[in-house]
DOSE-104259 format. One line per 4 residues: number of its first residue (from 0); their letters; for each residue x, y, z of C-alpha. Coordinates in pm, 1 decimal. Each point is the difference from the previous one (the first is absolute). Example, Ala and Ser with C-alpha at 12.3 -4.5 7.8 and 13.67 -1.06 7.14 Angstrom:
<nodes>
0 = AS = 1230.0,-450.0,780.0 ~ 137.0,344.0,-66.0
</nodes>
This chain:
<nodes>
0 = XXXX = -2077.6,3265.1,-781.7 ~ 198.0,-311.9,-59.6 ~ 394.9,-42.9,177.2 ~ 146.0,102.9,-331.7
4 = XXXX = -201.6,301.9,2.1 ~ 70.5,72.4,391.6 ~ 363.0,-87.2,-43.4 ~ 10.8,259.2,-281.2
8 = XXXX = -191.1,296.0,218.6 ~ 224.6,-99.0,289.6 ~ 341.4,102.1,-221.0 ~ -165.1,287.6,-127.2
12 = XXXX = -106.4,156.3,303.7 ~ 329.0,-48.6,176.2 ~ 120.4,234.7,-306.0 ~ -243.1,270.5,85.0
16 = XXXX = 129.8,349.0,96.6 ~ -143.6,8.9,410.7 ~ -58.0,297.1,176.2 ~ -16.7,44.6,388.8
20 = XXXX = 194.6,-77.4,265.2 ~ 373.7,-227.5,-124.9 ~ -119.4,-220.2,321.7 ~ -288.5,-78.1,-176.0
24 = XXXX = 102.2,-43.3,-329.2 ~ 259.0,-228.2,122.9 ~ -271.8,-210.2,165.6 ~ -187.7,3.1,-286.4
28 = XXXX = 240.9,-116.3,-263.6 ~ 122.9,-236.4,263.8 ~ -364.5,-135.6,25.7 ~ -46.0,-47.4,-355.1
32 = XXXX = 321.4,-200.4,-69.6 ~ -54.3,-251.4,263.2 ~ -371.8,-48.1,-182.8 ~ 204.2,-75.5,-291.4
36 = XXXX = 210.4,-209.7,142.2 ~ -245.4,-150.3,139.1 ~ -235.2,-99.2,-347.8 ~ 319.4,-93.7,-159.8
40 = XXXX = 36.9,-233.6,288.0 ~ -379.2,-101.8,-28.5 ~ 75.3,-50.4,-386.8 ~ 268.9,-247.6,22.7
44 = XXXX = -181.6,-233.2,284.3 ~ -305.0,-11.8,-277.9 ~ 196.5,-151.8,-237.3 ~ 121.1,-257.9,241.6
48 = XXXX = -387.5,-74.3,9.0 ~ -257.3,92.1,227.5 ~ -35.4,-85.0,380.6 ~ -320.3,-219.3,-77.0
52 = XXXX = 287.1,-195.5,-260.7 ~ 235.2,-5.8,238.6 ~ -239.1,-132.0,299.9 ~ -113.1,-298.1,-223.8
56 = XXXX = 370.4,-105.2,-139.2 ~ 91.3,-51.6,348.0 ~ -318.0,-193.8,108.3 ~ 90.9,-223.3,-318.9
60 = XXXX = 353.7,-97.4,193.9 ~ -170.3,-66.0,347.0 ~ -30.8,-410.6,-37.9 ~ -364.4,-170.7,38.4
64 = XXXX = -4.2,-362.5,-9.5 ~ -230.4,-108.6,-278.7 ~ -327.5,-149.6,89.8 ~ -80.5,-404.3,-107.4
68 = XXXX = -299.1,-42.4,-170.5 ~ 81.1,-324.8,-110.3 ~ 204.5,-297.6,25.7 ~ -39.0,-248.1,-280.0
72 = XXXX = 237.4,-296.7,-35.0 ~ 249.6,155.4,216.5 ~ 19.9,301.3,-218.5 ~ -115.5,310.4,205.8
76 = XXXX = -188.1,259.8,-149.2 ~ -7.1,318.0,171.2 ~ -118.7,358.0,-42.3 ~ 159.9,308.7,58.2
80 = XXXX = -129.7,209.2,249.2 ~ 67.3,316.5,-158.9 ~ -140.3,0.1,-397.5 ~ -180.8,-394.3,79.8
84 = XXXX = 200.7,-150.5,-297.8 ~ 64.2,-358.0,30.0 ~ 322.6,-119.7,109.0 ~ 147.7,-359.5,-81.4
88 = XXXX = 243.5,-142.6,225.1 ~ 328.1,-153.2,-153.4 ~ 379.7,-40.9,-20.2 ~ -48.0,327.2,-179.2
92 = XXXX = -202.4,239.7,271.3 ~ 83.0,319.9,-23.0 ~ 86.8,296.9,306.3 ~ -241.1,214.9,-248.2
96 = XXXX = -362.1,-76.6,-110.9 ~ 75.4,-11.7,-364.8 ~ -369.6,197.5,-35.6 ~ 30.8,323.1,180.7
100 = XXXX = 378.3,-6.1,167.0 ~ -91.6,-98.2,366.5 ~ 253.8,-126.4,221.1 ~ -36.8,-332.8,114.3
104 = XXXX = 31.1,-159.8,336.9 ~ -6.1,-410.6,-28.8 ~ -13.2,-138.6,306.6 ~ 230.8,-35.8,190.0
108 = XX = 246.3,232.2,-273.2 ~ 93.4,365.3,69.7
</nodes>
């Protein structure tokens, strides 16, 4: 049973004709709106994106200084440290690895 399916059961049994004790019934129907409420709730976080997508956007804005792996000429070459992409150093250095969106900490910058 998928959430479409479960949210659909869910509103059909709260329309079901109960018997036994009103306390009960009450409880019941009380029980099986809040599980509603609560997959609708679940629904609209998943199309935000999962917690795994979530997790790894914000590692991408913690900054990590690149790593040289060369310095030719006074031209630096480094690597980033999280997809190992070369990085060129120049009046045009970015805050973001161009190749996978990693914030970047150079030197002494924030």
């Amino acid at each position: 049973m998928n959430e479409q399916e479960a949210a659909r059961a869910l509103q059909v049994g709260a329309g079901l004709e109960l018997k036994g004790r009103p306390e009960r019934i009450k409880e019941f129907r009380k029980g099986l709106e809040t599980a509603a409420s609560a997959l609708e709730e679940i629904q609209e976080y998943r199309e935000i994106g999962t917690i795994e997508e979530c997790q790894e956007a914000r590692e991408l804005q913690e900054p990590a200084e690149p790593q040289e792996v060369l310095s030719a000429g006074g031209r630096g070459v480094y690597q980033c440290k999280n997809c190992g992409n070369e990085l060129y150093v120049n009046s045009f250095s970015g805050v973001y690895c161009h190749w996978c969106g990693k914030k970047l900490k150079w030197g002494d910058k924030p």
